[in-house]
C-alpha positions as YAML, in Angstrom:
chain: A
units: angstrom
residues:
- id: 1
  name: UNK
  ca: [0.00, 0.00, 0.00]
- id: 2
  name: UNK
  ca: [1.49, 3.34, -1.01]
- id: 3
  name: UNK
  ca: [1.98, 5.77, 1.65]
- id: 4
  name: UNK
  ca: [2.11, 9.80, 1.02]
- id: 5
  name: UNK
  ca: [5.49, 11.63, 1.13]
- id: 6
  name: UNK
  ca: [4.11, 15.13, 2.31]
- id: 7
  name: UNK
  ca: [5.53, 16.62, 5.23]
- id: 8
  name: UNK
  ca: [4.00, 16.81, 8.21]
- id: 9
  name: UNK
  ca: [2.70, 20.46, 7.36]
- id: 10
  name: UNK
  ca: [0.60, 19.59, 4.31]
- id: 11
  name: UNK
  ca: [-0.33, 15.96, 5.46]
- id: 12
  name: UNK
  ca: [-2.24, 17.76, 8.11]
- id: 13
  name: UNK
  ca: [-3.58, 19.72, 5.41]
- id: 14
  name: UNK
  ca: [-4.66, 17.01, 3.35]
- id: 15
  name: UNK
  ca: [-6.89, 15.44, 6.05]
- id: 16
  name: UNK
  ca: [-8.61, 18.78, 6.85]
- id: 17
  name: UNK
  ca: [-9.23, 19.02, 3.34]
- id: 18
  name: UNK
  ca: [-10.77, 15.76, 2.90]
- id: 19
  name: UNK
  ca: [-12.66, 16.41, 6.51]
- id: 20
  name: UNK
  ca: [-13.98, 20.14, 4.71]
- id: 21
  name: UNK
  ca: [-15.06, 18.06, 1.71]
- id: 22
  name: UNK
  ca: [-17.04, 14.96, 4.17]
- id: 23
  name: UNK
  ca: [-19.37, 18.78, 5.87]
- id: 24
  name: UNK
  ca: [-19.02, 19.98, 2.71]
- id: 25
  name: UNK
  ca: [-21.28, 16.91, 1.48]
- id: 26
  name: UNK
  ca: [-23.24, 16.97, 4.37]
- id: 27
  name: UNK
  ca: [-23.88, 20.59, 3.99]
- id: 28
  name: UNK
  ca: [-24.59, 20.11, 0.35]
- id: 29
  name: UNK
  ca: [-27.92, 17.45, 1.89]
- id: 30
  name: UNK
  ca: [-28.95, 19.94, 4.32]
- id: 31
  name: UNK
  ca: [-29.46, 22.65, 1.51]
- id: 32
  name: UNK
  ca: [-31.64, 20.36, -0.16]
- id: 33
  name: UNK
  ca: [-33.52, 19.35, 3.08]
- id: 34
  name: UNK
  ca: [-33.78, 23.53, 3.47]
- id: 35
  name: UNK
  ca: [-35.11, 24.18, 0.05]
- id: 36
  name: UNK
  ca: [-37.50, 20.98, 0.23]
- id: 37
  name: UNK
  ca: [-39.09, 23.09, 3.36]
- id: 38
  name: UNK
  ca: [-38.97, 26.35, 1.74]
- id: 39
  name: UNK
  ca: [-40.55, 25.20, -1.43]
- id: 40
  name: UNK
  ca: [-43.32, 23.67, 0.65]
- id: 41
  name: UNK
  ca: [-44.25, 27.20, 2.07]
- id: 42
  name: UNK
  ca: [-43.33, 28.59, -1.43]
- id: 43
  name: UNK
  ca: [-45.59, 25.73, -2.91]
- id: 44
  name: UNK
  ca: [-48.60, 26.50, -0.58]
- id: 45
  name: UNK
  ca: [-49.48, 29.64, -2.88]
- id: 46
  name: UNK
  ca: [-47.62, 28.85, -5.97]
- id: 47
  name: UNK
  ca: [-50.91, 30.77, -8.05]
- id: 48
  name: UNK
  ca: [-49.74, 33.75, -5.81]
- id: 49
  name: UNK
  ca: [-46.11, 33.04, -7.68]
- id: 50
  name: UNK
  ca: [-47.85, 33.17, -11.42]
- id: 51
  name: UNK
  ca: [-48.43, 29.29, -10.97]
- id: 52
  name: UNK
  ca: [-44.86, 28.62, -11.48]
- id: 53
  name: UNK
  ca: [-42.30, 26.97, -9.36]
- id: 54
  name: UNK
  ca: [-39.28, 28.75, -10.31]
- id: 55
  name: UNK
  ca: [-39.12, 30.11, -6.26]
- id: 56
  name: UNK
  ca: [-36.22, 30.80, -4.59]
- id: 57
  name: UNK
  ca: [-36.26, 27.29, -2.54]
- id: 58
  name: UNK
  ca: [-35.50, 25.72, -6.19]
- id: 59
  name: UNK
  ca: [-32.28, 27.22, -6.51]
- id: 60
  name: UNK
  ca: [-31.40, 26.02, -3.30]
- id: 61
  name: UNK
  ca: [-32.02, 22.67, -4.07]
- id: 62
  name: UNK
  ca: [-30.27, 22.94, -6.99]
- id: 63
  name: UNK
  ca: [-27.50, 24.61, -5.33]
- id: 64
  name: UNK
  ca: [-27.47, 21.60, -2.88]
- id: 65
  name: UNK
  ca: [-26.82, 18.72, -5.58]
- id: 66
  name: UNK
  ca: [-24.16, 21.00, -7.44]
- id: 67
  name: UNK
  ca: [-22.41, 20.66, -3.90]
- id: 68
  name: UNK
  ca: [-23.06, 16.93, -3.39]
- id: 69
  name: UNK
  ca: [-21.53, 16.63, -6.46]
- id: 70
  name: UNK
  ca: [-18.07, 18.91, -6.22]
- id: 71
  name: UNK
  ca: [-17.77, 17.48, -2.89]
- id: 72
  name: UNK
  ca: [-17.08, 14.07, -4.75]
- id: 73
  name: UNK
  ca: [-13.93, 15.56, -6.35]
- id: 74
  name: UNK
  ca: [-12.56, 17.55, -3.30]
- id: 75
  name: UNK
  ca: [-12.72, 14.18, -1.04]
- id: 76
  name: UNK
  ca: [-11.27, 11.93, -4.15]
- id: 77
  name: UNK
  ca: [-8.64, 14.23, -5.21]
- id: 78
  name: UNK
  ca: [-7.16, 14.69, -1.59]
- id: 79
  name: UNK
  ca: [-7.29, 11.18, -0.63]
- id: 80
  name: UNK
  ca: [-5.49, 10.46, -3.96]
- id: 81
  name: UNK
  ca: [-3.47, 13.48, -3.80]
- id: 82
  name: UNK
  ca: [-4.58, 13.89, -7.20]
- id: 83
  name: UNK
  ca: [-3.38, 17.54, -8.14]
- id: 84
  name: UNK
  ca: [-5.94, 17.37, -11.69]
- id: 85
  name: UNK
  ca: [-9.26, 16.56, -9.38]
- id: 86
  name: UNK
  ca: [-7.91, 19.26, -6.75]
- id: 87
  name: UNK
  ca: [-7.81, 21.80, -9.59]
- id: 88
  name: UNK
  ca: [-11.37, 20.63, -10.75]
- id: 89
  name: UNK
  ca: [-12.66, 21.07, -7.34]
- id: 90
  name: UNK
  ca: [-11.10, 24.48, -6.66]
- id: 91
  name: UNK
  ca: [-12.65, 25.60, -10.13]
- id: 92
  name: UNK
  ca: [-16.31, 24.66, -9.79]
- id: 93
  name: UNK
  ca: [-16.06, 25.43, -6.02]
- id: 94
  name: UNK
  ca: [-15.16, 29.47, -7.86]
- id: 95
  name: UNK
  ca: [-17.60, 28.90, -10.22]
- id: 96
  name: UNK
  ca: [-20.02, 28.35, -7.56]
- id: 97
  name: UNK
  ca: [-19.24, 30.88, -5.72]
- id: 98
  name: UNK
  ca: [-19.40, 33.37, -8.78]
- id: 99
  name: UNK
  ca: [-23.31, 32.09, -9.46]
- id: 100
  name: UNK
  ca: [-24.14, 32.39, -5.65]
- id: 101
  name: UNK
  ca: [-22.90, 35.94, -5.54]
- id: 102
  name: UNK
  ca: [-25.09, 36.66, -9.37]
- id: 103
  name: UNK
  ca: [-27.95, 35.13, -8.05]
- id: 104
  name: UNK
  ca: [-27.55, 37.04, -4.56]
- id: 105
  name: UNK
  ca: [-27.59, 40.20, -7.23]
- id: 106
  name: UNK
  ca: [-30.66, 39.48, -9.33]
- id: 107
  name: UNK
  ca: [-33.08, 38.74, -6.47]
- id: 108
  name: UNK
  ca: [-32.29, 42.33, -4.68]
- id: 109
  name: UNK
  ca: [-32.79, 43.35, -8.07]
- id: 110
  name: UNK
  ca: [-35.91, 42.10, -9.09]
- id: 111
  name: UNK
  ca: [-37.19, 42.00, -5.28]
- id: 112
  name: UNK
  ca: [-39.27, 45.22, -6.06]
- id: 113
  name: UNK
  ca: [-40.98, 43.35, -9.08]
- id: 114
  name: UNK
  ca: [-41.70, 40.37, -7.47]
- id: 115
  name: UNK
  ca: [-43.53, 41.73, -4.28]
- id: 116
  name: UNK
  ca: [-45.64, 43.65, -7.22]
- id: 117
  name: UNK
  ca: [-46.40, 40.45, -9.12]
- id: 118
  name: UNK
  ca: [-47.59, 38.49, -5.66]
- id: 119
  name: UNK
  ca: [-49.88, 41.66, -4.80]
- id: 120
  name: UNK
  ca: [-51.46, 42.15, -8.19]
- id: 121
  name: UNK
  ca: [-51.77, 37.73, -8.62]
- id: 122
  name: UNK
  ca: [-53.04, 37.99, -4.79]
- id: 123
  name: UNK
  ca: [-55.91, 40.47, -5.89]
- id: 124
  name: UNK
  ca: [-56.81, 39.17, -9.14]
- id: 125
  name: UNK
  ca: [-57.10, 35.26, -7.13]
- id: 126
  name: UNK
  ca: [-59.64, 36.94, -5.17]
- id: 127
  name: UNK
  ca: [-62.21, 36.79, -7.90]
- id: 128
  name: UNK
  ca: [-61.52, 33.30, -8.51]
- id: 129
  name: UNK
  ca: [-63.10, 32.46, -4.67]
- id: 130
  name: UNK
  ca: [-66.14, 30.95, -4.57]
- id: 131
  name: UNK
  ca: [-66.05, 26.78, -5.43]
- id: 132
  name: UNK
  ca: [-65.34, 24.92, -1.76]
- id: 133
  name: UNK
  ca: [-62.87, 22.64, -3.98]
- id: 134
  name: UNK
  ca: [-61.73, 25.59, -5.62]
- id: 135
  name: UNK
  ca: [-57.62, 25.43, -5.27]
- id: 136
  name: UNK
  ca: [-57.81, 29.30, -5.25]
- id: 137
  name: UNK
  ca: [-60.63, 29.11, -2.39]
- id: 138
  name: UNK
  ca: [-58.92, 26.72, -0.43]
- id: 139
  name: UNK
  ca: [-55.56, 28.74, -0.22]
- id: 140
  name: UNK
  ca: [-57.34, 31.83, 0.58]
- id: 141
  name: UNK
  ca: [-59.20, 30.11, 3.64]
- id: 142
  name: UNK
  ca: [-56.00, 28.42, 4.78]
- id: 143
  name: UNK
  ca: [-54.22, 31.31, 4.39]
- id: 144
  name: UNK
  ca: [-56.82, 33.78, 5.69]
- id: 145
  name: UNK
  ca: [-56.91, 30.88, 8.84]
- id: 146
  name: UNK
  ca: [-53.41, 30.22, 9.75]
- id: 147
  name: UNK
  ca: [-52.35, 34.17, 9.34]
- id: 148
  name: UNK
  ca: [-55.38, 35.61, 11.14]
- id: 149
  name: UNK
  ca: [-55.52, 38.07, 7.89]
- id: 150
  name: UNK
  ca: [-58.90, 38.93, 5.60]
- id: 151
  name: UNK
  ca: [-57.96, 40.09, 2.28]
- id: 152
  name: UNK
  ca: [-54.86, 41.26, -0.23]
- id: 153
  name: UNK
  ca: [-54.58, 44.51, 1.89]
- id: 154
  name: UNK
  ca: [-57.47, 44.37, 4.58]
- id: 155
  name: UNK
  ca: [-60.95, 43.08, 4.64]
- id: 156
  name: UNK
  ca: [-62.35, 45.91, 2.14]
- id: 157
  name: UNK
  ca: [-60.83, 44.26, -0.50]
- id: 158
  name: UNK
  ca: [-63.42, 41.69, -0.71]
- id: 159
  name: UNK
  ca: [-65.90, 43.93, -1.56]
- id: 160
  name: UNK
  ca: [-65.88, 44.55, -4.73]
- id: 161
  name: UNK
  ca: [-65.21, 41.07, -5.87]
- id: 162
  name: UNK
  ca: [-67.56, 38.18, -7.45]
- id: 163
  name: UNK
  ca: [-68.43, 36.48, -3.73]
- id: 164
  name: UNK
  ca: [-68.12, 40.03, -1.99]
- id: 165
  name: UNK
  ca: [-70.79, 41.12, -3.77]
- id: 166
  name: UNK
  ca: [-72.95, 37.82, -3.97]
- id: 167
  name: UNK
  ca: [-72.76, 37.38, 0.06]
- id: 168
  name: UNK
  ca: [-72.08, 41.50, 0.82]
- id: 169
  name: UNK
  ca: [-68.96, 39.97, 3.06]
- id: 170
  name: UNK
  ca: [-66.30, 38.28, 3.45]
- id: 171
  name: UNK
  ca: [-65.14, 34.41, 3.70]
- id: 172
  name: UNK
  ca: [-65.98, 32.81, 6.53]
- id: 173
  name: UNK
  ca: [-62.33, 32.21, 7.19]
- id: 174
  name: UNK
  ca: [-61.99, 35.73, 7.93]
- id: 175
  name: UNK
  ca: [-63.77, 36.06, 11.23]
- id: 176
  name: UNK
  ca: [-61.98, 35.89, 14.58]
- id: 177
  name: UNK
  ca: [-64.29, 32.99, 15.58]
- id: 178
  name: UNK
  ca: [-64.94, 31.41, 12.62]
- id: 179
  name: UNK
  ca: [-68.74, 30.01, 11.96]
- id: 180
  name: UNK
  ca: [-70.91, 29.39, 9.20]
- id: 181
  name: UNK
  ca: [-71.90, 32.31, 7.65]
- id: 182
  name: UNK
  ca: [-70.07, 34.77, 9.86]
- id: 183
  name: UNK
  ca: [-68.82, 36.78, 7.28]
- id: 184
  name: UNK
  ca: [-72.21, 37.64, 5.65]
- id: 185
  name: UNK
  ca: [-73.57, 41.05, 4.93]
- id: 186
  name: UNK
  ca: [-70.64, 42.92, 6.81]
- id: 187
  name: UNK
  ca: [-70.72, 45.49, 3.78]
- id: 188
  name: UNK
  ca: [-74.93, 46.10, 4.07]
- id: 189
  name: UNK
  ca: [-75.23, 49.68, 5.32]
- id: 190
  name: UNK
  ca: [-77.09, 49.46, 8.95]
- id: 191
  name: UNK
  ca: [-79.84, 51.78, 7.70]
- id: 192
  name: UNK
  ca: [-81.18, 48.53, 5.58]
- id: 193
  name: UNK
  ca: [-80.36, 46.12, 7.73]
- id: 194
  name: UNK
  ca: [-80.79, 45.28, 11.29]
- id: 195
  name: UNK
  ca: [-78.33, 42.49, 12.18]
- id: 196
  name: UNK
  ca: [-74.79, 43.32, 11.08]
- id: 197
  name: UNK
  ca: [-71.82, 41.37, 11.85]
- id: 198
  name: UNK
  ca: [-69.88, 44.30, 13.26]
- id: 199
  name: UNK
  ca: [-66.01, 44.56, 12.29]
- id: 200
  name: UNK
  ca: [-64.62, 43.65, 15.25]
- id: 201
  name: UNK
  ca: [-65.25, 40.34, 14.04]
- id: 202
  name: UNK
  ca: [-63.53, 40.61, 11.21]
- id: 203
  name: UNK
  ca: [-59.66, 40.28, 10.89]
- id: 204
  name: UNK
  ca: [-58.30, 43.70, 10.35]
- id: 205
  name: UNK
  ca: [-55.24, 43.17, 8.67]
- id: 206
  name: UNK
  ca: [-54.42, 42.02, 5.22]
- id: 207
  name: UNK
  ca: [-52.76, 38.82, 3.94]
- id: 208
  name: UNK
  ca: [-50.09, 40.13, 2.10]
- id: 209
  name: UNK
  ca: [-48.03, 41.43, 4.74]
- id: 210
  name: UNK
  ca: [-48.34, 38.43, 6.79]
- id: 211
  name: UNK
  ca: [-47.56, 36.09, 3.87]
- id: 212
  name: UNK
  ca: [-44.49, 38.50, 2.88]
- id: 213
  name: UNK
  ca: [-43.42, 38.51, 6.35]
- id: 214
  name: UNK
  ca: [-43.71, 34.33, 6.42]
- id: 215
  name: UNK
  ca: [-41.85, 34.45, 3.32]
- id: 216
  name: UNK
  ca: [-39.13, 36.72, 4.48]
- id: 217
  name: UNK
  ca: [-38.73, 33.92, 7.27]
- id: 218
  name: UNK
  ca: [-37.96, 31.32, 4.88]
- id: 219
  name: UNK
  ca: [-35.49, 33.37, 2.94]
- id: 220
  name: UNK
  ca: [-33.57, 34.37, 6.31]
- id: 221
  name: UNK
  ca: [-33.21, 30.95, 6.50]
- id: 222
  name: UNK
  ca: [-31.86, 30.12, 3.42]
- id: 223
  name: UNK
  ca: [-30.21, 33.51, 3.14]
- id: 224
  name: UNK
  ca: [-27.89, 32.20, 6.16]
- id: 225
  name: UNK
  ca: [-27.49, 28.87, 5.05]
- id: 226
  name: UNK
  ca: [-26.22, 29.92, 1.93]
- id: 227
  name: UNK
  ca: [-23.68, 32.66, 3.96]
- id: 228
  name: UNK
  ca: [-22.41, 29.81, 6.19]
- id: 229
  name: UNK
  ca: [-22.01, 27.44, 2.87]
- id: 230
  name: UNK
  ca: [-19.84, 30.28, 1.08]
- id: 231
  name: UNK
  ca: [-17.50, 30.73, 3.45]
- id: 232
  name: UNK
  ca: [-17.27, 27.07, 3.92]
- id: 233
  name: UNK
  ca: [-16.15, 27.08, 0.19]
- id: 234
  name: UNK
  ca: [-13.66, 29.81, 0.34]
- id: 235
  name: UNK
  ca: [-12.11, 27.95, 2.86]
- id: 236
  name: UNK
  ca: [-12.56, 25.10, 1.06]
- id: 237
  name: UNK
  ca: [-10.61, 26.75, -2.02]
- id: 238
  name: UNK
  ca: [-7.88, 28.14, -0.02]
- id: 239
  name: UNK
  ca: [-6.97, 24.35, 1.61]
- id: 240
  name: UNK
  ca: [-7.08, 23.22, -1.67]
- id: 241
  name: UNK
  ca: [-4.49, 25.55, -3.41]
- id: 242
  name: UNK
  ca: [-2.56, 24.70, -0.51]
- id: 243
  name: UNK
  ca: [-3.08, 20.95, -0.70]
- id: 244
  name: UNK
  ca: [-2.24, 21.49, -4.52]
- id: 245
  name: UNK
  ca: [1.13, 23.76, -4.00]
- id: 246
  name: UNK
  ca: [2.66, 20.83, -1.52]
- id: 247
  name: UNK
  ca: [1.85, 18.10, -3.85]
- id: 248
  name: UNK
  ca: [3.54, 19.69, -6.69]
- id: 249
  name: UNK
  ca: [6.42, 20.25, -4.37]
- id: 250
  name: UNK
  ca: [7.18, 17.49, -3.41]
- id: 251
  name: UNK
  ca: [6.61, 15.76, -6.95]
- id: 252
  name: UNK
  ca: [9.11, 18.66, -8.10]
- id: 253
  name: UNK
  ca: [12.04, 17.23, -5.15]
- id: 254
  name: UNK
  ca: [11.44, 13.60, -6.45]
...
């Protein structure tokens, strides 16, 4: 069995390099595992999204195979001391880095269009409630449930759409203590009708700010799992060139 020549010095290196590599892997899993539970939140109002799935939790996962992947090389190349798989990992480990810093760019970027494009899909959705199997009614009541919200930007907002005006309310999903029919005739003026559910049993506050706020969660998240990954990788890139100087060396004194 062959045994390695470096010094003491980059021997030591090797190992941490091929210990870097072993997190790096696992790292690489728990960005997928991360992006699997942002794209479920994501997922949850994907018609809010433009019914596509092109979210940020995708590129995560993504992002988390790439690593799987490059971690392969880094691990192979310093338990072979093999300078040309070295190299290859210290290139697409760059590369990587490059494409996380470009993405990190476009989404402050287009940030400003996106939270337009959820409002405007979040208000024109509205007019799709009505069917109890409905997908768009059944995100809305979920949504309107779990947030404690009624509405794009309050409870108003219902009343000018297709069920607003049918029921003069709101969903029954937007009262405080939710109960069939609850949210019936809220918008009747009190001069026609006796019985009004007053406001005050009506959620207030809209659903957009609670669902951007839940949404800013996840990307915090991901935000710092993706920090902690990249300066894993610098690191990563720097114990490489070093692994890769020392086993040139020493090929150079033989």
């Amino acid at each position: 069995m062959a045994t390695s020549n470096l010094g003491c010095g980059p021997l030591t290196v090797k190992y941490l390099v091929f210990i870097f590599n072993f997190i790096f892997f696992l790292s690489g899993w728990a960005l997928i595992v991360l992006g699997g539970v942002a794209q479920g939140f994501f997922g949850s109002y994907i018609q809010f999204f433009n019914d596509q799935y092109e979210t940020p939790a995708i590129g995560i996962i993504i992002l988390g195979a790439i690593v799987v992947v490059i971690s392969f090389f880094g691990c192979c190349g310093a338990k072979k001391e093999n300078v040309y798989m070295l190299r290859i990992f210290a290139f697409l480990m760059i590369v990587v880095l490059l494409l996380e810093f470009a993405a990190a760019i476009t989404v402050v970027l287009l940030r400003p269009d996106i939270k337009k494009l959820v409002k405007k899909n979040m208000g024109e959705s509205m007019d799709q409630y009505g069917e109890p199997k409905d997908l768009v009614t059944k995100t809305w009541d979920d949504m309107q449930h779990k947030y404690e919200c009624c509405g794009t930007m309050n409870y108003t907002d219902w009343k000018n759409t297709t069920y607003g005006v049918n029921v003069t309310g709101v969903p029954d999903s937007c009262c405080i203590h939710e109960t069939p029919n609850c949210g019936k005739n809220i918008f009747l003026d009190e001069s026609e009708v006796t019985t009004v559910a007053p406001p005050s049993n009506i959620h207030m506050n809209g659903c957009y700010q609670s669902l951007s706020d839940a949404a800013h969660s996840s990307l915090g998240a991901i935000i710092g799992g993706v920090i902690i990954l990249a300066i894993l990788q610098i690191i990563g890139v720097w114990m490489s060139c070093c692994l890769i100087r020392a086993v040139k060396e020493r090929y150079e004194i033989l």
